[in-house]
C-alpha positions, -999 to +999 in steps of 0.1 A: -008-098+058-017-066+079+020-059+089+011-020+101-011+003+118-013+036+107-025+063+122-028+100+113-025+128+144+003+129+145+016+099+119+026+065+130+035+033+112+035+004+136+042-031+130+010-053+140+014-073+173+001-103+154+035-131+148+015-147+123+013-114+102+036-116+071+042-092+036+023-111+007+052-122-022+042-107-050+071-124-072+077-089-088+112-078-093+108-047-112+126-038-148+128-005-158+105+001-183+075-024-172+047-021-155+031-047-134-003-057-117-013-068-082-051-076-077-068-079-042-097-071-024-101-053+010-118-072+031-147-070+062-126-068+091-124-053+123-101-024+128-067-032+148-077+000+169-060+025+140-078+046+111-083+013+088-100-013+083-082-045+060-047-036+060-027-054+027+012-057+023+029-064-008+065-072-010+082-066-042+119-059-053+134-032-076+156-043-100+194-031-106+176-003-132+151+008-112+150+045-102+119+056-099+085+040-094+047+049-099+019+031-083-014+037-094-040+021-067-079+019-083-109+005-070-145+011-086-159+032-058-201+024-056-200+026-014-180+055+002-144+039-004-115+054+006-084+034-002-047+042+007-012+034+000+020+036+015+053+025+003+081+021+026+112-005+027+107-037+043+109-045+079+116-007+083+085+011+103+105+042+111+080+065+099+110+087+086+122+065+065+087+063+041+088+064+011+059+077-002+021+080+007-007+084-012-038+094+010-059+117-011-086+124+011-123+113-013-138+081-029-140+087-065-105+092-074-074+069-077-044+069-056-015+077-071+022+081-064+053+084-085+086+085-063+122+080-064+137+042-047+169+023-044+177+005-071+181-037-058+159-031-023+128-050-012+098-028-002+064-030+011+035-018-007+007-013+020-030-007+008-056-001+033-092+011+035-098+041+056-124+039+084-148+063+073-186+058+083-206+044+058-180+023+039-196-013+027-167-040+022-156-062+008-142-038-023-120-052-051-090-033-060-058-035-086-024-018-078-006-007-112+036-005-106+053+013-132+093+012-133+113+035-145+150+039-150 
């Protein structure tokens, strides 16, 4: 479920050349209100030639409330872990039409992003591990979405 390459200088967000690549259902269609939780883990992987290692996309849907998201992304952070998130609407890699990123540069904090969406529109939640030297994986992480009206 890699689905983009990202890249930094200057910024790009590129669908992968794989065919077999596809967004991971996450089944959440959000309610104002609620938060939800997506667990993973960022695997040992190769990088696809970009600035990341395991690359994970999450689809999930706002509901006919929904305004206005946060997205907490946390990992506990014992090897030189720098984890990133991008929201953007699915299928769309025009890199003007992102949503949001949250790419605080350091390993000891959490990601976090709190933005304005459509209300009834399916995004991608993309959570990646930057390819810094020294970074041991595989590294568990969870991915808090909070919904707001």
């Amino acid at each position: 479920n890699d689905m983009a390459t990202v890249t930094w200088g200057p910024f790009t967000l590129d669908p992968t050349t794989a065919t077999t690549d596809a967004a991971e259902s996450s089944g959440i269609t959000t309610a104002a209100g609620t938060d939800y939780l997506i667990t993973g883990v960022s695997a040992n992987v190769t990088s696809l030639g970009d600035e990341y290692y395991d690359r994970d996309t999450y689809e999930f849907s706002t509901g006919a409330t929904t305004h206005e998201v946060a997205i907490v992304l946390s990992w506990a952070d014992a090897n030189n872990t720098d984890l990133d998130v991008i929201l953007f609407p699915a299928n769309d890699f025009t890199e003007a039409n992102v949503v949001e990123t949250g790419t605080y540069i350091g390993t000891t904090d959490d990601e976090v992003i709190r933005v304005m969406v459509q209300p009834s529109t399916t995004y991608w939640l993309w959570v990646a591990t930057y390819a810094d030297a020294g970074v041991t994986l595989p590294v568990n992480y969870d991915v808090t979405i909070c919904a707001f009206q």
